[in-house]
C-alpha positions as CSV (number, residue, x, y, z in Angstrom):
1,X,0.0,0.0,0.0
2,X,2.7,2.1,0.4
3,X,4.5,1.4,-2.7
4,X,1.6,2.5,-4.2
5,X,1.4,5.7,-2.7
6,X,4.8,7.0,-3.3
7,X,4.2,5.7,-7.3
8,X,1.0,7.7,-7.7
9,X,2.6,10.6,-6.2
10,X,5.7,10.0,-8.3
11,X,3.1,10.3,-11.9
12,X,2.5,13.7,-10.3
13,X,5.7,14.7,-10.4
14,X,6.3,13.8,-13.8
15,X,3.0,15.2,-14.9
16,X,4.0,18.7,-13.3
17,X,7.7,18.4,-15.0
18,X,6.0,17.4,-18.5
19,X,4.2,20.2,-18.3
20,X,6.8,22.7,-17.5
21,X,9.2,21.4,-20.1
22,X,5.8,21.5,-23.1
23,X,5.3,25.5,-21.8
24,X,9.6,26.1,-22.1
25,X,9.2,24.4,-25.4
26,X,6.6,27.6,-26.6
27,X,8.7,29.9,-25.5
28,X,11.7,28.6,-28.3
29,X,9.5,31.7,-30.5
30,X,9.3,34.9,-29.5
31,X,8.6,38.1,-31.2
32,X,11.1,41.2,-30.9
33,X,10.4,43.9,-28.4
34,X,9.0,46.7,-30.5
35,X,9.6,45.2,-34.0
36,X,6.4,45.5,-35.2
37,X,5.6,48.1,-37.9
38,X,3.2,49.3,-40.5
39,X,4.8,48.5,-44.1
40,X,1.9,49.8,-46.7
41,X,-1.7,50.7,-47.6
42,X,-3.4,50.0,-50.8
43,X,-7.0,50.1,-51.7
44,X,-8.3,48.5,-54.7
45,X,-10.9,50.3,-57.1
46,X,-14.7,50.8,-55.6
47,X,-17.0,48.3,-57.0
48,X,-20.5,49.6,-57.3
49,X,-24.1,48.0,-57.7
50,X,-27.2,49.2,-59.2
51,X,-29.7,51.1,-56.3
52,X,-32.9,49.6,-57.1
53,X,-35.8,51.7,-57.0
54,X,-37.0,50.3,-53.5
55,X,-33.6,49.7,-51.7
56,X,-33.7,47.5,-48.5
57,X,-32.3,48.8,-45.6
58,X,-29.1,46.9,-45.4
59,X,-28.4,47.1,-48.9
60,X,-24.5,47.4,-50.3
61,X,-24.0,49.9,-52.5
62,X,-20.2,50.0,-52.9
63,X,-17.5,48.0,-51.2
64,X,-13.6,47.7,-52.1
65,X,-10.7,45.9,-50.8
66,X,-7.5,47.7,-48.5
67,X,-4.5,45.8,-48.4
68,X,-2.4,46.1,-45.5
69,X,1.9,45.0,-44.9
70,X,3.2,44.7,-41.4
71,X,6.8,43.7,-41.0
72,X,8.0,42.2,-37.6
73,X,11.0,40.2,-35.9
74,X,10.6,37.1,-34.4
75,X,13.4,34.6,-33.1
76,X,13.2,31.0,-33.1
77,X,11.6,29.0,-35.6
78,X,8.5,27.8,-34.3
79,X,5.0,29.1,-35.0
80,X,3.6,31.8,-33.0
81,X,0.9,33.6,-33.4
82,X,-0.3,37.7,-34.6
83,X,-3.6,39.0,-34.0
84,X,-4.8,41.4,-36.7
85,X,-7.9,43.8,-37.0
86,X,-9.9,47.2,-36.8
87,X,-11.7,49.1,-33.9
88,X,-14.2,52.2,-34.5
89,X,-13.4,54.9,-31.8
90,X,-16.7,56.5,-31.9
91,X,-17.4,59.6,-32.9
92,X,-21.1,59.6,-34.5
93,X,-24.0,57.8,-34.0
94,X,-22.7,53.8,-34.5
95,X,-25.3,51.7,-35.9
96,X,-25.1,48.7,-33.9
97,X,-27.7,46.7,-36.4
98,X,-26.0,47.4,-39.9
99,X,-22.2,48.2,-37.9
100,X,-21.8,51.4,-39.7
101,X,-20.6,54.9,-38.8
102,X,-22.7,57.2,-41.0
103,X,-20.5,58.7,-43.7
104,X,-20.9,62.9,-44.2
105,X,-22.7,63.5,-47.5
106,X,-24.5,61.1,-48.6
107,X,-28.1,60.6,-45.7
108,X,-28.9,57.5,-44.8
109,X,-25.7,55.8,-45.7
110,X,-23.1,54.3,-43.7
111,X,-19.6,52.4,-43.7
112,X,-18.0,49.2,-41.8
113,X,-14.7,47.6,-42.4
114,X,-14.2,43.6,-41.8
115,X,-11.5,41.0,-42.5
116,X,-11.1,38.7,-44.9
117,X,-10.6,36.0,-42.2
118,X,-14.4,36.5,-41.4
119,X,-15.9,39.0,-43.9
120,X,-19.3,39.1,-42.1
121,X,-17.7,40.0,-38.9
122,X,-17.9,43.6,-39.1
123,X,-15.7,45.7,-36.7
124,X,-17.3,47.6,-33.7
125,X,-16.6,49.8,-31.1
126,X,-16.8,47.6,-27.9
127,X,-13.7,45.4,-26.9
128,X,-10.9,45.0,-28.8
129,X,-11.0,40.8,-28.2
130,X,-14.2,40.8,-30.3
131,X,-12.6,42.9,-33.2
132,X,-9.8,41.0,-33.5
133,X,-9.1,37.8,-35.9
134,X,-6.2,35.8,-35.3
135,X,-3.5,34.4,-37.7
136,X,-0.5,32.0,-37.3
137,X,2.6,33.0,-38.3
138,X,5.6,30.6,-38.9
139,X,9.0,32.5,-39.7
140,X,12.9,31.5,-40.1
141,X,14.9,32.0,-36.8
142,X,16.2,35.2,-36.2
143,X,14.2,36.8,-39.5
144,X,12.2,39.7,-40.6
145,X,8.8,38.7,-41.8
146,X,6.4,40.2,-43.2
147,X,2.5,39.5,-43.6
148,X,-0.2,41.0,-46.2
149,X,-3.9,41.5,-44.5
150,X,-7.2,42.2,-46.8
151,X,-10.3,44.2,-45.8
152,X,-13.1,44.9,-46.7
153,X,-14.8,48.4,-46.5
154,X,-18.4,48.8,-47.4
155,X,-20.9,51.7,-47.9
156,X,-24.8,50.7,-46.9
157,X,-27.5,51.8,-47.1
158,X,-28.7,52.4,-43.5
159,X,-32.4,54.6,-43.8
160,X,-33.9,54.3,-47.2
161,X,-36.3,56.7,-46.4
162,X,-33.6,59.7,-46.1
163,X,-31.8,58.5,-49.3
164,X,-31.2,61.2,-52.1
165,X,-27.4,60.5,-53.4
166,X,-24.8,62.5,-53.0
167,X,-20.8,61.9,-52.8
168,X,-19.5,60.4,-49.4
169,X,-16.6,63.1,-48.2
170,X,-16.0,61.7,-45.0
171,X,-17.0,59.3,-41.6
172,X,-18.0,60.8,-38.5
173,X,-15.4,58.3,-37.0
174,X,-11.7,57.2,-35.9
175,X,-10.3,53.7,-37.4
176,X,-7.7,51.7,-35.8
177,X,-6.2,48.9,-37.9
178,X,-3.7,46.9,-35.9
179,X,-1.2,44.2,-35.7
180,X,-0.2,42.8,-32.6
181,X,1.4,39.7,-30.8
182,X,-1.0,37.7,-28.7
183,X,-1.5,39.0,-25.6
184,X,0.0,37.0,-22.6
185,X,-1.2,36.4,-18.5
186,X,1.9,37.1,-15.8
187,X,0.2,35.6,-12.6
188,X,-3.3,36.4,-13.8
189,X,-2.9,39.9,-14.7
190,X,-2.6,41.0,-18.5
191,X,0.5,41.6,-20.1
192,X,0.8,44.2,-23.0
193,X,1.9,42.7,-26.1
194,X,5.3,43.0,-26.8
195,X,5.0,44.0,-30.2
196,X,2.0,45.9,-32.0
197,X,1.8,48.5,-35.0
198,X,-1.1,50.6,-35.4
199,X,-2.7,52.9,-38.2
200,X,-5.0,55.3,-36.9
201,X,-7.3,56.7,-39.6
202,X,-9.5,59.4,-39.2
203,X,-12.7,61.3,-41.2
204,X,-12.0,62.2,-44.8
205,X,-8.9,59.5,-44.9
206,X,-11.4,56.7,-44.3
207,X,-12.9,57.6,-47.7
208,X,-9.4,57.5,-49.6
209,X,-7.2,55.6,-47.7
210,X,-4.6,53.5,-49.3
211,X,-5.4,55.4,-52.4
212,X,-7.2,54.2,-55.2
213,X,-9.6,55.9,-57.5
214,X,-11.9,58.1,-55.1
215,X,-15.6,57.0,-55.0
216,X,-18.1,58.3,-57.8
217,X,-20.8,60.4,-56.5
218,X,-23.8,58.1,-55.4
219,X,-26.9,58.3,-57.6
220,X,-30.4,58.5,-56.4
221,X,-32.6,55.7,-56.2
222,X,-33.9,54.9,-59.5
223,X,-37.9,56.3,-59.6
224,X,-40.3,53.8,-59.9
225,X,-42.7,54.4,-63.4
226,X,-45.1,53.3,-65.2
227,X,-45.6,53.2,-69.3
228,X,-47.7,55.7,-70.7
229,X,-48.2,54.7,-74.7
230,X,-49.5,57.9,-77.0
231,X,-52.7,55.9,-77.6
232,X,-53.0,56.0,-73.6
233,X,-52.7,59.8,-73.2
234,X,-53.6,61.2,-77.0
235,X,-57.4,60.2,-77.7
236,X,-60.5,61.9,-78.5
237,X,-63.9,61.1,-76.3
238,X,-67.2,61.7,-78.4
239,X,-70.2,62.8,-76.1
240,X,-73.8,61.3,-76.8
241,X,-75.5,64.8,-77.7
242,X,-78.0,65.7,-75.8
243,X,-81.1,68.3,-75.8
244,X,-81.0,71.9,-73.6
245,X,-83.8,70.3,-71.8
246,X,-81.5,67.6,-70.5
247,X,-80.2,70.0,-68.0
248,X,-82.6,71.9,-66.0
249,X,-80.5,74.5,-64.1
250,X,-76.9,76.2,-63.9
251,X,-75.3,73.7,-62.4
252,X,-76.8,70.6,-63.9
253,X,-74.7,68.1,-65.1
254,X,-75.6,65.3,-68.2
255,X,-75.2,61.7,-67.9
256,X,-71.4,60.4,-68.1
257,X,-69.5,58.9,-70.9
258,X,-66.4,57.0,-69.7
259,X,-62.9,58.3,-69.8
260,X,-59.7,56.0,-68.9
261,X,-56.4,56.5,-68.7
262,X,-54.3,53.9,-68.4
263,X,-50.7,53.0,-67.7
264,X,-48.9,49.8,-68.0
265,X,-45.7,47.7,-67.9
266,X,-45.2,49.8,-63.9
267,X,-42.6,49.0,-61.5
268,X,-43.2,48.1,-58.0
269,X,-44.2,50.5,-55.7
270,X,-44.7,53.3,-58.8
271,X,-46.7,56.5,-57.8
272,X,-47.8,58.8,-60.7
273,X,-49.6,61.8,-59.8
274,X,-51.7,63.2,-62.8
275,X,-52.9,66.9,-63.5
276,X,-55.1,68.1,-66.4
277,X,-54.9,71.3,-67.8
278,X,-57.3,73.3,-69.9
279,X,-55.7,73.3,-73.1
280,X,-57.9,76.4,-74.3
281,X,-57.3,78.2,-71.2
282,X,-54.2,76.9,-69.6
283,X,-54.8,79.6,-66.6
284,X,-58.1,77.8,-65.6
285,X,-58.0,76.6,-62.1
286,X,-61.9,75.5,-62.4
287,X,-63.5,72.7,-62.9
288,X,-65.5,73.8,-66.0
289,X,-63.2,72.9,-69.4
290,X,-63.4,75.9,-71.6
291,X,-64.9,75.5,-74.8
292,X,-62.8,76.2,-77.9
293,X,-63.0,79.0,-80.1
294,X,-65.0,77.3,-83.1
295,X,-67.5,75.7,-80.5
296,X,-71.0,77.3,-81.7
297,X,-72.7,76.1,-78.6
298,X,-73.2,78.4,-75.7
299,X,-74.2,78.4,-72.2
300,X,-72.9,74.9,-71.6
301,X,-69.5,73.2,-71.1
302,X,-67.4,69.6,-70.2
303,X,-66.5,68.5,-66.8
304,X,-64.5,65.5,-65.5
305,X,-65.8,63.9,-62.2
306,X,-63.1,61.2,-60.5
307,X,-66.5,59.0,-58.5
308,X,-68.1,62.0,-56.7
309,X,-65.4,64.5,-57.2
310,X,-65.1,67.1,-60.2
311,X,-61.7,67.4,-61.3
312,X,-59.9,71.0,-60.9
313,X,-57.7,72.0,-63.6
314,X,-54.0,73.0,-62.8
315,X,-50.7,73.8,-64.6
316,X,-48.3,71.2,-66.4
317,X,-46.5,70.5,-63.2
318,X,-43.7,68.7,-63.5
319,X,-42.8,67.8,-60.0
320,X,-45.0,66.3,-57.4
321,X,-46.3,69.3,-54.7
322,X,-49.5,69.8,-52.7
323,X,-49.4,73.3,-53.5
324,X,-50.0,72.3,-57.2
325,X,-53.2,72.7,-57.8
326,X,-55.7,70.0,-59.4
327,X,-52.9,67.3,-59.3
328,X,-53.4,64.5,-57.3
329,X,-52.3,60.7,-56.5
330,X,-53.4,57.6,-59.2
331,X,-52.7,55.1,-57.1
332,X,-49.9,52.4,-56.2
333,X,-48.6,49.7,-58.6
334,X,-46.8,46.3,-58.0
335,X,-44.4,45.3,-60.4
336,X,-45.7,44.7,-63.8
337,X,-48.7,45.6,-62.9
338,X,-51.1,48.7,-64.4
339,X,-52.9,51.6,-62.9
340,X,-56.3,52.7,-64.7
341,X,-57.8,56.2,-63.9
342,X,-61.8,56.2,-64.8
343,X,-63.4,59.1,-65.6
344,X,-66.6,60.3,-66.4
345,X,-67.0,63.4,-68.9
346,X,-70.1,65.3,-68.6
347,X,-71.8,68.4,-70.3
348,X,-72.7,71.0,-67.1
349,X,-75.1,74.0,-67.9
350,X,-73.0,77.2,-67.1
351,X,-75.9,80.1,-67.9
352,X,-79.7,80.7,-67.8
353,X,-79.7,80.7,-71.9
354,X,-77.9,77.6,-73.8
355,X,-77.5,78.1,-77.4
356,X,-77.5,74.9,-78.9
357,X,-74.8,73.8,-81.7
358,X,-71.4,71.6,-81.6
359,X,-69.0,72.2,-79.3
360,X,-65.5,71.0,-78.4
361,X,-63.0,71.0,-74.9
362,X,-59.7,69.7,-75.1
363,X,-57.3,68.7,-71.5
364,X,-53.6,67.9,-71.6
365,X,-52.8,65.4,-69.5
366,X,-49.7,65.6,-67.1
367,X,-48.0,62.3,-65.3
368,X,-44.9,62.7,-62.6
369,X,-43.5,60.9,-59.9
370,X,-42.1,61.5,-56.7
């Protein structure tokens, strides 16, 4: 029994020196105090892709690559290990869902950096364990080295809604990309690497750093639209003629013959806005069409009713405002889809006396988007 004893204790012992002589064994590689340095920057040309006209929230819009060299010194010839990576020192408003800093021109769009050892991990501002990949070196005894590291550098689109274009000039934001030896415990207390290299970059140089053509001015989302063929907008509407009798009183309006117009061949989410304007009287803010000058009737003249509404005439209006008067909303389309706008035209008695005889109105029709 007490054989056995002093044997189990003496597997301790040789446990305990195994282990001491495994930990010495490490230590053969060891990185040179201070001999870490930043070597070069290069950034590769933006590579863009088309906005759609409803951009998601989250979508890419440009991304490149930024090559980074570190040299260092290292003696003995067995593997150790470098930790590379990025941390945001935050000086805007970090988007902790899409991991951007917003970027100063452009609303609603932002930038985040990542490695190429884990693309998707994009850098943040909390903890520099969490930002940083690791990568094993192996280098000669006793030689310089150098390594090559690849980011990537993203702009995205963070609020849709707030999203006109514009160029990106800088990032409300401070950078650190860093190389570093692995961090290392002396009686359970950390021990500052003995050799790191750090490039701090900084607002406007976070745009062009490493160099590389500068980024092209963003465009604005494309505007969704609809098709609007000349038989859709240019046609002629014959009214059923009708007796004086017909209309009673100033005011009176005839039955309705249909008027459509239609647009086609839309893309989602599409929102014309449609004005008419009196093409004999392109001042008239009514809702009475003036009759033209070889009309021989009197006393009487056409009106457009949208359901129970009359519609007002207004200018050609190119843009979309509520202080243009008589335009107003069609509708909204899905993709491929087609709006239809159904009229009615009607003769309305305008004076006590109606002289009867042939008569003609004529509207031009104005489509925009917002």
């Amino acid at each position: 029994m007490t054989i056995n004893l002093l044997i189990a204790r003496l597997g301790q012992w040789l446990a305990a020196i195994t282990l001491l002589i495994g930990w010495s064994g490490v230590a053969n590689a060891a990185f040179v105090h201070n001999s870490c340095a930043s070597a070069s920057a290069q950034a590769l040309d933006w590579t863009y892709y088309p906005i759609p006209a409803d951009p998601p929230a989250g979508f890419v819009i440009a991304q490149r690559a930024i090559i980074l060299g570190y040299t260092y010194r290292k003696t003995g010839a067995d593997a150790d290990e470098l930790l590379t990576g990025a941390q945001w020192a935050e000086l805007g408003a970090f988007n902790s869902t899409y991991r951007t800093l917003p970027v100063v021109g452009v609303d609603g769009v932002g930038t985040r950096f990542s490695s190429f050892h884990d693309i998707t991990h994009y850098f943040g501002t909390s903890g520099q364990g969490a930002n940083f990949t690791t990568a094993a070196i192996v280098v000669p005894e006793n030689n310089t080295g150098q390594i090559t590291e690849f980011y990537l550098q993203q702009l995205v689109m963070t609020d849709p809604r707030i999203f006109k274009g514009g160029t990106a000039t800088s990032v409300a934001g401070i950078l650190t990309f860093a190389m570093r030896s692995r961090f290392t415990l002396n009686n359970g207390l950390a021990r500052a690497p003995v050799c790191a290299a750090d490039q701090v970059v900084m607002g406007g140089s976070l745009m062009n750093f490493g160099g590389g053509p500068p980024l092209k001015p963003l465009p604005p989302p494309e505007t969704p639209t609809c098709t609007a063929t000349t038989g859709n907008l240019n046609f002629s509407v014959n009214l059923t003629p009708i007796s004086p009798s017909d209309l009673a009183e100033t005011g009176s309006l005839s039955r309705g013959t249909p008027v459509s117009v239609q647009l086609t061949n839309c893309k989602a989410n599409a929102r014309p806005y449609i004005t008419f304007t009196d093409s004999n009287d392109r001042n008239n803010r009514t809702t009475n069409l003036s009759l033209s000058a070889d009309s021989v009737a009197t006393g009487v003249a056409l009106r457009l009713m949208n359901g129970n509404s009359a519609v007002r005439f207004g200018a050609q209006d190119t843009t979309v405002s509520s202080s243009n008067v008589g335009q107003f909303a069609m509708g909204t389309t899905t993709a491929g889809g087609s709006i239809v706008l159904a009229l009615q035209a009607h003769y309305v008695r305008t004076a006590k006396t109606i002289r009867p005889g042939a008569l003609r109105a004529g509207a031009i029709i104005t489509i925009v988007y917002p």
